[in-house]
RODO-2510 file (C-alpha; in nm, 4 decimals, decimal comma):
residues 483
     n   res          X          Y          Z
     1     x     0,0000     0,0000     0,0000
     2     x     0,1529     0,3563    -0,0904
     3     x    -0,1189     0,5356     0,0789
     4     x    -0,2535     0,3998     0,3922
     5     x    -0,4736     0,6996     0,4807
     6     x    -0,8336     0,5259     0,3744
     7     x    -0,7123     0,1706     0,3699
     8     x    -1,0542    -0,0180     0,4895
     9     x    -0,9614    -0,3501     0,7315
    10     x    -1,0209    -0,5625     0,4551
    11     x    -0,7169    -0,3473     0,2788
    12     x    -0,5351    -0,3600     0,5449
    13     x    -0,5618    -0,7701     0,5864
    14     x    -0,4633    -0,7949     0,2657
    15     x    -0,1619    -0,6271     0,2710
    16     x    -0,0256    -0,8263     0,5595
    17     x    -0,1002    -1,1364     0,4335
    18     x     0,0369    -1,0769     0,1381
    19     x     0,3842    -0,9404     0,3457
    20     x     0,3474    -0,5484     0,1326
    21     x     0,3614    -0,3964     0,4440
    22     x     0,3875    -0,5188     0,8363
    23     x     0,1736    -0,4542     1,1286
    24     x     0,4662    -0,2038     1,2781
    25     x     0,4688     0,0033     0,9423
    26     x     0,1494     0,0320     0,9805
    27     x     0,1390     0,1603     1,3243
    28     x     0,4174     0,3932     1,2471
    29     x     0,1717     0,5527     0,9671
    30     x    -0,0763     0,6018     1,1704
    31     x     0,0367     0,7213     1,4510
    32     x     0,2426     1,0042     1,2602
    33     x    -0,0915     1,0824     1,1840
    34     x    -0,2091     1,1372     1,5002
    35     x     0,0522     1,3315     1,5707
    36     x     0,0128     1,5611     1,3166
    37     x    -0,3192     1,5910     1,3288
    38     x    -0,5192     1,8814     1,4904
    39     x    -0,8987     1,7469     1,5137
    40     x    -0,8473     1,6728     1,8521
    41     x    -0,9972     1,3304     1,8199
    42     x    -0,7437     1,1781     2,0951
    43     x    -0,7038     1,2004     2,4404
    44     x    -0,4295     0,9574     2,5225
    45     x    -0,1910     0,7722     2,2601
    46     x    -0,0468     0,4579     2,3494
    47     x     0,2724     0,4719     2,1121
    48     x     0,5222     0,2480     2,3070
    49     x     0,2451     0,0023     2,3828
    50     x     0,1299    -0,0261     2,0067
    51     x     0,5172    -0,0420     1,8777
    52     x     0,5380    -0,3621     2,1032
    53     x     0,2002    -0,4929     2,0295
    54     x     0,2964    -0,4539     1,6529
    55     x     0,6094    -0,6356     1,6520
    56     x     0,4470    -0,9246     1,8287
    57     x     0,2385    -0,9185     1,5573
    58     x     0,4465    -0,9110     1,3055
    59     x     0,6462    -1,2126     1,4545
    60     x     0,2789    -1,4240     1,4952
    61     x     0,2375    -1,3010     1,1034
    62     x     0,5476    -1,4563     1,0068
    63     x     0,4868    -1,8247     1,2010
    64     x     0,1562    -1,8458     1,1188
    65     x    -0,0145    -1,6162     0,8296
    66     x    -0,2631    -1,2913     0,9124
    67     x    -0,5992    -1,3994     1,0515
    68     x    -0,8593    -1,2440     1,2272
    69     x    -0,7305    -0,8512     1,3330
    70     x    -0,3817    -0,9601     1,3669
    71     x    -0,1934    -0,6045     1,2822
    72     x    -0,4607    -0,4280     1,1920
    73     x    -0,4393    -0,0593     1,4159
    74     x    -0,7369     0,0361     1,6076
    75     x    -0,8660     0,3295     1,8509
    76     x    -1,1158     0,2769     2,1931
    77     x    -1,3440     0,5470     2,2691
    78     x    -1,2255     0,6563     2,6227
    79     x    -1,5153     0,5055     2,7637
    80     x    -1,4165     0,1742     2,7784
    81     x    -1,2000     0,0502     3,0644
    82     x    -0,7671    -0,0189     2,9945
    83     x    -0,5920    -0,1815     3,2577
    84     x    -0,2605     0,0417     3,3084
    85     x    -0,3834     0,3606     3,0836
    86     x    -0,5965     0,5837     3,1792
    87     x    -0,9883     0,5571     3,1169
    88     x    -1,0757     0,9444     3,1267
    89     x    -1,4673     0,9471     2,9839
    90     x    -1,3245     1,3332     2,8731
    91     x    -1,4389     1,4538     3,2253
    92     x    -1,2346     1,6390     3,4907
    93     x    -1,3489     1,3845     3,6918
    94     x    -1,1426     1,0744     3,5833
    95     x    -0,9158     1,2743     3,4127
    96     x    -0,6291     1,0675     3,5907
    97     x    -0,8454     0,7499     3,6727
    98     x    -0,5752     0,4135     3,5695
    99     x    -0,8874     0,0985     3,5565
   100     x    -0,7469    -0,2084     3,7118
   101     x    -0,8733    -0,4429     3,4531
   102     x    -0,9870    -0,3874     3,0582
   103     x    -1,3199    -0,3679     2,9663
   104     x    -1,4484    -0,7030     2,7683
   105     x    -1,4365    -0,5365     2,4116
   106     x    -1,0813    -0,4170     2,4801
   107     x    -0,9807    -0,7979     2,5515
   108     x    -1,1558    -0,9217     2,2379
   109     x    -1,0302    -0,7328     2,0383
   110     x    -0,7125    -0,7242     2,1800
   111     x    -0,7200    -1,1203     2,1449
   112     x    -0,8096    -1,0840     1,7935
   113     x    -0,4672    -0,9115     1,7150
   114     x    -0,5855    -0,5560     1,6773
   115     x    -0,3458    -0,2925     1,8026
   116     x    -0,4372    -0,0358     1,9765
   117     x    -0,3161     0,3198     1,9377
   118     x    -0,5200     0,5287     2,1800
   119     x    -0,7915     0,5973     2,2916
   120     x    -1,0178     0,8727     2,1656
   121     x    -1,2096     1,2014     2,2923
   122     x    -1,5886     1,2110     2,3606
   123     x    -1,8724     1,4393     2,5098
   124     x    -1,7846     1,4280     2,8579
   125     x    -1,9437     1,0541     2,9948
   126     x    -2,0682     1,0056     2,6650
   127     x    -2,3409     1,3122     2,7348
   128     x    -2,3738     1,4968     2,3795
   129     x    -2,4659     1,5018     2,0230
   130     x    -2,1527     1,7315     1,9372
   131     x    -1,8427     1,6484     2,1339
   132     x    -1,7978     2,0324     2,2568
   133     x    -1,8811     1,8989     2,6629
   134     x    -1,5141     1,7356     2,6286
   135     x    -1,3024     1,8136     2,9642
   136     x    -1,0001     1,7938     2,6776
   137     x    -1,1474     2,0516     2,4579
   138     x    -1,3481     2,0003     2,1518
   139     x    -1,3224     1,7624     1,8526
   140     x    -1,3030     1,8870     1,4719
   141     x    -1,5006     1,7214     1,1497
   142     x    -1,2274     1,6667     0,9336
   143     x    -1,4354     1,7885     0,6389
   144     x    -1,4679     2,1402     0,8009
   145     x    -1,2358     2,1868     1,1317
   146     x    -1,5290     2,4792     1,1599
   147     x    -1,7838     2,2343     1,2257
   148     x    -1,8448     1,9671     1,4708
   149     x    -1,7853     1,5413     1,4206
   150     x    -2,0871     1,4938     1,6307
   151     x    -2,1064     1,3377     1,9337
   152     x    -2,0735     1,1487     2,1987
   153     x    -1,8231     0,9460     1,9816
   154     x    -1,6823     1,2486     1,7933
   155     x    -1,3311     1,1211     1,8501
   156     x    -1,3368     0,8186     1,6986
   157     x    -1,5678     0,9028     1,4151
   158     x    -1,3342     1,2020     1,3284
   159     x    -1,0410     0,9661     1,3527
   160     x    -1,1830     0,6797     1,1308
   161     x    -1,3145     0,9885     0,8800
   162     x    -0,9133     1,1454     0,8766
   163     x    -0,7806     0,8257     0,8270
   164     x    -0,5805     0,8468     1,1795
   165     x    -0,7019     0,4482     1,2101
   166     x    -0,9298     0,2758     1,0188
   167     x    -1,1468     0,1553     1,2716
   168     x    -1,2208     0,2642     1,5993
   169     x    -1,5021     0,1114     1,9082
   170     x    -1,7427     0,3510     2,0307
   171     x    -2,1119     0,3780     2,1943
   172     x    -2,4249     0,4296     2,1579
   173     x    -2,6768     0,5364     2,3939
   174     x    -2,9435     0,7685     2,2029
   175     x    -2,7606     0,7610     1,8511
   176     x    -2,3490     0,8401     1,9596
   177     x    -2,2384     0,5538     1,7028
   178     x    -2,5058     0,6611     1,4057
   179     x    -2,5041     1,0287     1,4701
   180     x    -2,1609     1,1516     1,4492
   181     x    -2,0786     0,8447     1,1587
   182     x    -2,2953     1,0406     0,9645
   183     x    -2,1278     1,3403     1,0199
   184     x    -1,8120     1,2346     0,9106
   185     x    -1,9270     1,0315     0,6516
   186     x    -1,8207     0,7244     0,7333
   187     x    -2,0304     0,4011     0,8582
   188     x    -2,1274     0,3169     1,2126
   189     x    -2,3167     0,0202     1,3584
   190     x    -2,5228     0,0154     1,7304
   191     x    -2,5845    -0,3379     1,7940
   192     x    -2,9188    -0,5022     1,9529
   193     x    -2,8901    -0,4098     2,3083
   194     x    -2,7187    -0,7294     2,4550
   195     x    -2,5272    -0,8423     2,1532
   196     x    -2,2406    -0,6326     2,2964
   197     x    -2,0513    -0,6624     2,6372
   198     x    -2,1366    -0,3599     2,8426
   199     x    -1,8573    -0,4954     3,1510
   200     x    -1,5708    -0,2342     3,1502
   201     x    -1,8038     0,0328     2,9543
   202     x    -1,8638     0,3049     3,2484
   203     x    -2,1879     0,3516     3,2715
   204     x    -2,4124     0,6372     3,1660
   205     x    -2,7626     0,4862     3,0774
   206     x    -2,7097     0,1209     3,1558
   207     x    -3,0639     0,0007     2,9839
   208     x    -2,9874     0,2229     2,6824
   209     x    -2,5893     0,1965     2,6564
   210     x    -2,4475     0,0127     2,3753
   211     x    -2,0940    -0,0748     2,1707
   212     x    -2,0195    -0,0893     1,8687
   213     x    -1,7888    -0,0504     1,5907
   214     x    -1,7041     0,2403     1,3228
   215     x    -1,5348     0,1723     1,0100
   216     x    -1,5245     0,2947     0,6492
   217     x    -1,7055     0,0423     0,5185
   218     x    -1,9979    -0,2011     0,6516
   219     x    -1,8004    -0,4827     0,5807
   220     x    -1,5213    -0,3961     0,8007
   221     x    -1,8127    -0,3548     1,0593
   222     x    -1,9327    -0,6978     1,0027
   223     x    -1,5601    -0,7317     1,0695
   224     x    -1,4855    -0,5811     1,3537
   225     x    -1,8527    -0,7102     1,5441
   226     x    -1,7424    -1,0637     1,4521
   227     x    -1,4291    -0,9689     1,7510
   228     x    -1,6901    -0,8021     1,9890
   229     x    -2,0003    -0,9571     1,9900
   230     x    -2,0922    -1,2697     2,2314
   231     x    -2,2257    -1,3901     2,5506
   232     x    -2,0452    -1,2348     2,8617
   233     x    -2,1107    -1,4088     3,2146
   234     x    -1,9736    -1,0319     3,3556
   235     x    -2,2361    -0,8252     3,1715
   236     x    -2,6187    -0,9605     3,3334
   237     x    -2,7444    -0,7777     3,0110
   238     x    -2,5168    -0,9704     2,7984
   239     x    -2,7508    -1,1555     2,5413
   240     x    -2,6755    -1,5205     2,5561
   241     x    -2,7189    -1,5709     2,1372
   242     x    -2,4883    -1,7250     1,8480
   243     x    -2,2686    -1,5183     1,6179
   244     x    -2,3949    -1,2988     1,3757
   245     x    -2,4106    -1,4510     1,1067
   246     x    -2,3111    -1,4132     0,7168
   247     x    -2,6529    -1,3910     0,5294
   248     x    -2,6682    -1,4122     0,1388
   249     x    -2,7563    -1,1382    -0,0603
   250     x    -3,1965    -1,1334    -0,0791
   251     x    -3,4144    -0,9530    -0,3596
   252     x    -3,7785    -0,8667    -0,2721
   253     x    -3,7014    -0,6938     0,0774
   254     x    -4,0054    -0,4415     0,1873
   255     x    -3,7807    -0,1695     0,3221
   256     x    -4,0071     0,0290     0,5013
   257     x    -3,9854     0,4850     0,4818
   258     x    -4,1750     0,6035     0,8403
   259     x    -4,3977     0,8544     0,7222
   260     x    -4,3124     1,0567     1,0698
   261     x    -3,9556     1,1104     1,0132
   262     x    -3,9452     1,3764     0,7879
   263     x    -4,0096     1,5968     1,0577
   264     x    -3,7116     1,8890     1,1206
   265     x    -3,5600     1,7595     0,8476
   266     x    -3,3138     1,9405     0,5723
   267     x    -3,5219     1,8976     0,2591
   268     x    -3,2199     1,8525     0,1018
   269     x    -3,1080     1,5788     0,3096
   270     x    -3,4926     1,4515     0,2967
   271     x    -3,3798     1,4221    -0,1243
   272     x    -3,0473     1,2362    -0,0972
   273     x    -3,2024     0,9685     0,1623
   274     x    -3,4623     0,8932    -0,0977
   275     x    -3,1941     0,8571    -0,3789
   276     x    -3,0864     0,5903    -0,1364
   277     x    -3,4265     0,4242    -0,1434
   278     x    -3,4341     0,4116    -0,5072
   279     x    -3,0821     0,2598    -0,5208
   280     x    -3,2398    -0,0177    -0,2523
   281     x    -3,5451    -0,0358    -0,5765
   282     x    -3,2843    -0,1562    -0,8542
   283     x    -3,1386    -0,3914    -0,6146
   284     x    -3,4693    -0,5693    -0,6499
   285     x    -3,6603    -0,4136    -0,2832
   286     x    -3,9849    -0,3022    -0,1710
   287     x    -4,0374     0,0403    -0,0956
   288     x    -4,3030     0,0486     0,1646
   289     x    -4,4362     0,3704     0,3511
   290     x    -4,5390     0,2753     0,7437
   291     x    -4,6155     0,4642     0,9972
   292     x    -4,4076     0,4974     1,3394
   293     x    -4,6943     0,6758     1,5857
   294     x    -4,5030     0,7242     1,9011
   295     x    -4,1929     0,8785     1,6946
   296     x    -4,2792     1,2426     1,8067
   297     x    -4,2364     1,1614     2,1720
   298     x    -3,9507     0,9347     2,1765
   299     x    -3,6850     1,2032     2,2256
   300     x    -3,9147     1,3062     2,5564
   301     x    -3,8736     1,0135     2,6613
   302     x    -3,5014     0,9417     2,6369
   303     x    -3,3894     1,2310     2,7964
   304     x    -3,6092     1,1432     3,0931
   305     x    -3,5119     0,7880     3,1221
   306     x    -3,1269     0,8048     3,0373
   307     x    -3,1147     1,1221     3,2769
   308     x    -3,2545     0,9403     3,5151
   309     x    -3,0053     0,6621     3,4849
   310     x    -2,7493     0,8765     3,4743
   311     x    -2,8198     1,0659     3,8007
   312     x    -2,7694     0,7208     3,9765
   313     x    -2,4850     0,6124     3,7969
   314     x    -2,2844     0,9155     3,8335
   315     x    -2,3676     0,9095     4,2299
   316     x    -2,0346     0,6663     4,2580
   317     x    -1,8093     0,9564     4,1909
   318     x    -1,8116     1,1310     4,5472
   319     x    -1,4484     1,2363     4,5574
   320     x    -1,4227     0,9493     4,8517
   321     x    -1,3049     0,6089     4,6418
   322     x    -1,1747     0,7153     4,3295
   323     x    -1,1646     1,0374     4,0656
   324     x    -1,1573     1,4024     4,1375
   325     x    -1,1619     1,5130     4,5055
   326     x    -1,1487     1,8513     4,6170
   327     x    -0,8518     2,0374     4,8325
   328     x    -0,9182     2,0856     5,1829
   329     x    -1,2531     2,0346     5,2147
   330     x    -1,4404     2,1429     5,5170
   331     x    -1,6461     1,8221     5,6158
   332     x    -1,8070     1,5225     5,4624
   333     x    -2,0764     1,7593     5,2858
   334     x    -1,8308     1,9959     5,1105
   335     x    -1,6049     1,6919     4,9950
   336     x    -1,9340     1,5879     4,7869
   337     x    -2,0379     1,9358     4,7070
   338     x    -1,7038     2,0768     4,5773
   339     x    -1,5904     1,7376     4,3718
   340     x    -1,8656     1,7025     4,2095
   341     x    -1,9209     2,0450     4,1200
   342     x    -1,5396     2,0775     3,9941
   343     x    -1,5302     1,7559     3,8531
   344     x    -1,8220     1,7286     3,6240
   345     x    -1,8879     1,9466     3,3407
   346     x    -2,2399     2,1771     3,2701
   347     x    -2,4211     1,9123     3,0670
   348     x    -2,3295     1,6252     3,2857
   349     x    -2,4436     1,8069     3,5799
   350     x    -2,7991     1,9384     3,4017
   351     x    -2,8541     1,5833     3,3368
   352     x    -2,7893     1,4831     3,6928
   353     x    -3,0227     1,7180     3,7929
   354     x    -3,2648     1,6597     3,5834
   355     x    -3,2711     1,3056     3,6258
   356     x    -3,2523     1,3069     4,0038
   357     x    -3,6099     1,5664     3,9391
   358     x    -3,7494     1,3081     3,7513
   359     x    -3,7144     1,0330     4,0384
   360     x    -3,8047     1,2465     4,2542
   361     x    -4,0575     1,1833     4,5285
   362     x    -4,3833     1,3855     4,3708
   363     x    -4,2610     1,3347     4,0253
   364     x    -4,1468     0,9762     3,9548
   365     x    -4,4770     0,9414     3,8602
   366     x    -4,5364     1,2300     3,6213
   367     x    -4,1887     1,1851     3,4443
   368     x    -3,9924     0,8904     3,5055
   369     x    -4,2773     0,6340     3,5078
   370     x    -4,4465     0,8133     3,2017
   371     x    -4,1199     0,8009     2,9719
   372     x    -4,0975     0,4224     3,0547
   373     x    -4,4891     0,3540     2,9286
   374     x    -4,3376     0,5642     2,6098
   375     x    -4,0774     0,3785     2,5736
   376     x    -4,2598     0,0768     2,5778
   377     x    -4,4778     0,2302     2,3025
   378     x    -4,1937     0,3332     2,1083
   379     x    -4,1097     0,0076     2,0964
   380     x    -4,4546    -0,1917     2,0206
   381     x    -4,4835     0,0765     1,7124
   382     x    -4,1513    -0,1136     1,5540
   383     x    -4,2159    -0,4325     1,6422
   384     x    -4,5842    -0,4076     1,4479
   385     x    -4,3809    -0,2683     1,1994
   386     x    -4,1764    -0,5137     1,1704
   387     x    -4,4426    -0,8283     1,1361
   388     x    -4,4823    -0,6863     0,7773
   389     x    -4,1493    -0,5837     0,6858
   390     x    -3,8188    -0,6746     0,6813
   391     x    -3,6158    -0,3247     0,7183
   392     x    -3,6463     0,0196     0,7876
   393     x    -3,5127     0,3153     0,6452
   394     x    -3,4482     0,6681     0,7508
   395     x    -3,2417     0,9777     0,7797
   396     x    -2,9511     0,9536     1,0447
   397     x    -2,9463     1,3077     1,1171
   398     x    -3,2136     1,6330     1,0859
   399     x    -2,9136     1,7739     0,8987
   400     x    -2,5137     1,7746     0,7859
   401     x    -2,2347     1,8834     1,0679
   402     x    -2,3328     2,2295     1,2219
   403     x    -2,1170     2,4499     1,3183
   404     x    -1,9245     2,4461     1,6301
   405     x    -2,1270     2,6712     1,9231
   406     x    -2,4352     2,6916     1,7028
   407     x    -2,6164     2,4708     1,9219
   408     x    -2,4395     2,4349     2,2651
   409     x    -2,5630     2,6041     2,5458
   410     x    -2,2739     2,6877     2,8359
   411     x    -2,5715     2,8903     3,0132
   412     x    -2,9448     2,9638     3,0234
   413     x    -2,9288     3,1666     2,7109
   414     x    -2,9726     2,8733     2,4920
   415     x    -3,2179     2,6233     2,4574
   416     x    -3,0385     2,2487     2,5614
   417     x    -3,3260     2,0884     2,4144
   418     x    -3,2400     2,2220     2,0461
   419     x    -2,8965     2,0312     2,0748
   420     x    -3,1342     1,7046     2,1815
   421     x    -3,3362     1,7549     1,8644
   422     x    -2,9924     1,6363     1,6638
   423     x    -3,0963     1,3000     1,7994
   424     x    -3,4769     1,2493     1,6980
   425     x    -3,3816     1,0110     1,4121
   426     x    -3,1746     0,7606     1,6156
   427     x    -3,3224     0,7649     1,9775
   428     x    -3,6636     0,5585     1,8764
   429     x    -3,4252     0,2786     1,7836
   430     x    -3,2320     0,3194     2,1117
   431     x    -3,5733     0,3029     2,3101
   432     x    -3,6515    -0,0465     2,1570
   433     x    -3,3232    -0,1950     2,1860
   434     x    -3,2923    -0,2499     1,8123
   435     x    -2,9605    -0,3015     1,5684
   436     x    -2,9168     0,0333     1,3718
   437     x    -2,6217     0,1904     1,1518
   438     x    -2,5749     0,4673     0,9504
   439     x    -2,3576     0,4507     0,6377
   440     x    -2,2714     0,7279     0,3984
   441     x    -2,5526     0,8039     0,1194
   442     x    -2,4725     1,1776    -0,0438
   443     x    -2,2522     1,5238    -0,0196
   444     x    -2,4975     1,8177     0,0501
   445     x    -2,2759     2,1400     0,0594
   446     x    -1,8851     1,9937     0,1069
   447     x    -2,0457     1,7980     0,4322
   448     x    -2,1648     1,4207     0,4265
   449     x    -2,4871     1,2885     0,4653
   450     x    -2,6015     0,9513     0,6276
   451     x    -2,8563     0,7233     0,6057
   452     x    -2,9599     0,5145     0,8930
   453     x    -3,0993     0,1488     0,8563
   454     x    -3,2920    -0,0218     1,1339
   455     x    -3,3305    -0,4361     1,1681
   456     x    -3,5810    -0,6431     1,4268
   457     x    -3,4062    -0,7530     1,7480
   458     x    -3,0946    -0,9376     1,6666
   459     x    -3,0746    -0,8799     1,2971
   460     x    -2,7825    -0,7294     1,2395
   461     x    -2,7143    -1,0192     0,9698
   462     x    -3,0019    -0,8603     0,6848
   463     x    -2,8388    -0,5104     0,8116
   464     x    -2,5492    -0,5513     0,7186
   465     x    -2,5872    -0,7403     0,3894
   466     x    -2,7976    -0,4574     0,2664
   467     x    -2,5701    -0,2052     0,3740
   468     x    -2,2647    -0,3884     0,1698
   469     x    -2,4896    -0,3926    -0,1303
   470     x    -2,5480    -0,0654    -0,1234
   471     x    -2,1926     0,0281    -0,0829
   472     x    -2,0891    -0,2207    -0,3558
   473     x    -2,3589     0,0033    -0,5986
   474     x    -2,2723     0,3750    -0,4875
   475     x    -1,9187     0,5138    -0,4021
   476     x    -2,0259     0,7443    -0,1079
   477     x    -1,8054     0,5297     0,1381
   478     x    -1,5267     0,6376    -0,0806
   479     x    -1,5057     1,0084    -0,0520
   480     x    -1,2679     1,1459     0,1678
   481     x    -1,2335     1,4577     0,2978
   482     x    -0,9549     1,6887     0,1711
   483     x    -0,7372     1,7086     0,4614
***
């Protein structure tokens, strides 16, 4: 390879087994890259680490052949757990935290022969559709450093997108995988809740959080899910099913278009998406409108329900066991009051509140308990859908990157629920639990634009395989930005 920038995994396994380049070349590359590279997409790089990681490779290469992810370079999201690097979750508050042990997708993958490089910035605890609420600063799109990569996984989708690695992990609570993917114009896949180890992930919505992979292409996600998926006796949630498996290609799909998702939507974007949907028609599928009811009141309902979550989650970090604790504090009270308040950023905290409001004595009723009857909704309306069709198509985002500060609001000038709105395309699949990705579909103005596809529980098998033969009849997973 002469140009490793937007090598794709399958590329890159080529190469290797075919002895044109080795795993510590590679790493090299890319992390010059990094180096060089201003987006801001990583908190911590692991350069020694990967160098000796590599040539271990590269020795295992030469004994027996390249299989599974053996040299191929990776990235975490700094969400999930490394034993002897720092696990940050871009907040003040772990900012120096070192986990004892590595979260269940690092070891996988880690087992699989990936390398990895570093781990990579976020909204602070995974809390953002923009990846401005970083403790480390913010992250840039690297097709307009003006703009933002989306969020929470900004880092990694902006590193993938730059061709810094060519895959990276990431999460996915209310659309952090499908969101910012789409925004950097690359392809991003939130598995059926379960499918994925959550041990090692800190938590931030535990019934709603997610991992997944991002890649350049959906077969490098089929990939990279084959090395993260499976049954986990640490992870209760963890879905005790088989392997994904490879489906053949299918004619005759009914693909169904929700009627209620052209709400806030770009009409321009609303035209690219359904150019998608006719490419989907020459492939030999059904183009079938449905309706989605509850759709308008599934972002209500998130925010509720994950802020809710999160308020008891985030109640660990007291400035007592572990993370930030404040200087000289005057008793037991002001050691709470003072680390949390330093340690935690302005969305975290609004979320905290607003979550601990919601389960609230006098209001768990009103809020908390009434966004989980939603949800529930939310989630009947797919599976009806779903007894007469086989996919679903929409619109990942309302519209392409915006620009950074447009939306964010430091104070009460500014609306937070406007920034929320970025979400209302992927958070109805996030309520249900279902498999979801967004892959590249159009260029509107210089800026990407993705298209999200939605499966029934546990069918990320018929996701995928569409997705690849899409990508195998449109080059949008081929442009590149102009760095």
């Amino acid at each position: 390879m002469t140009d490793a920038r937007f090598a794709t995994i399958a590329d890159i396994r080529t190469a290797l087994r075919s002895r044109t380049t080795s795993a510590v070349e590679l790493a090299r590359e890319h992390l010059d890259r990094i180096a060089r590279s201003e987006l801001n997409s990583f908190v911590t790089v692991c350069e020694d680490d990967a160098l000796a990681a590599a040539r271990e490779a590269d020795k295992q290469i030469a004994r027996e052949g390249q299989s599974g992810l053996l040299g191929v370079p990776i990235a975490h999201k700094d969400v999930f757990c490394t034993a002897g690097g720092r696990t940050t979750c871009a907040s003040r508050m772990l900012a120096e935290f070192v986990p004892p042990y590595d979260a269940t997708v690092v070891t996988k993958l880690r087992d699989s022969g990936a390398i990895m490089l570093g781990k990579t910035n976020m909204d602070e605890f995974a809390m953002g559709s923009s990846n401005e609420n970083s403790y480390f600063g913010p992250v840039s799109n690297p097709w307009d450093a003006t703009r933002v990569p989306g969020g929470s996984s900004g880092g990694s989708a902006a590193a993938v997108a730059a061709g810094l690695v060519p895959a990276a992990t990431a999460t996915d609570t209310g659309g952090s995988i499908r969101q910012p993917a789409a925004l950097c114009g690359i392809s991003g896949l939130k598995p059926t809740y379960g499918r994925v180890s959550r041990y090692g992930m800190v938590a931030f919505a535990s019934s709603l959080d997610q991992g997944g992979p991002m890649a350049r292409t959906a077969l490098d996600l089929r990939l990279l899910l084959r090395h993260m998926e499976g049954h986990d006796p640490l992870d209760s949630t963890s879905a005790d099913v088989g392997p994904t498996p490879r489906e053949a290609d299918r004619v005759g799909l009914r693909i169904g278009i929700p009627r209620e998702y052209g709400r806030d939507l770009d009409a321009r974007l609303g035209a690219t998406v359904d150019e998608a949907a006719a490419v989907f028609e020459g492939l030999g599928h059904e183009r079938v409108e449905i309706s989605l009811p509850h759709t308008a009141y599934a972002t209500a309902a998130y925010y509720v329900v994950a802020s809710a979550e999160a308020s008891t989650n985030l109640s660990r970090y007291d400035g007592v066991r572990y993370g930030h604790r404040t200087e000289s504090p005057a008793d037991l009270d002001d050691l709470y009051a003072r680390s949390r308040s330093e340690g935690f950023g302005a969305e975290v905290k609004r979320r905290i509140l607003t979550g601990t409001y919601a389960l609230s004595i006098g209001y768990y009723d009103a809020y908390y308990r009434k966004a989980q009857r939603l949800r529930r909704l939310v989630r009947r309306d797919f599976l009806d859908a779903f007894a007469a069709i086989d996919l679903i198509l929409t619109p990942s985002t309302p519209s392409t990157a915006f620009e950074k500060g447009a939306l964010v609001a430091p104070d009460e000038t500014k609306d937070p629920t406007v920034m929320y709105e970025q979400d209302v395309y992927t958070v109805p699949a996030s309520l249900a639990g279902l498999p979801a990705l967004s892959i590249p579909c159009g260029i509107v103005d210089c800026l990407p634009v993705g298209m999200q596809l939605i499966a029934p529980h546990f069918g990320e098998d018929r996701l995928l395989a569409l997705a690849e033969s899409f990508q195998r009849a449109t080059d949008w997973h081929r442009r590149t930005p102009a760095l």
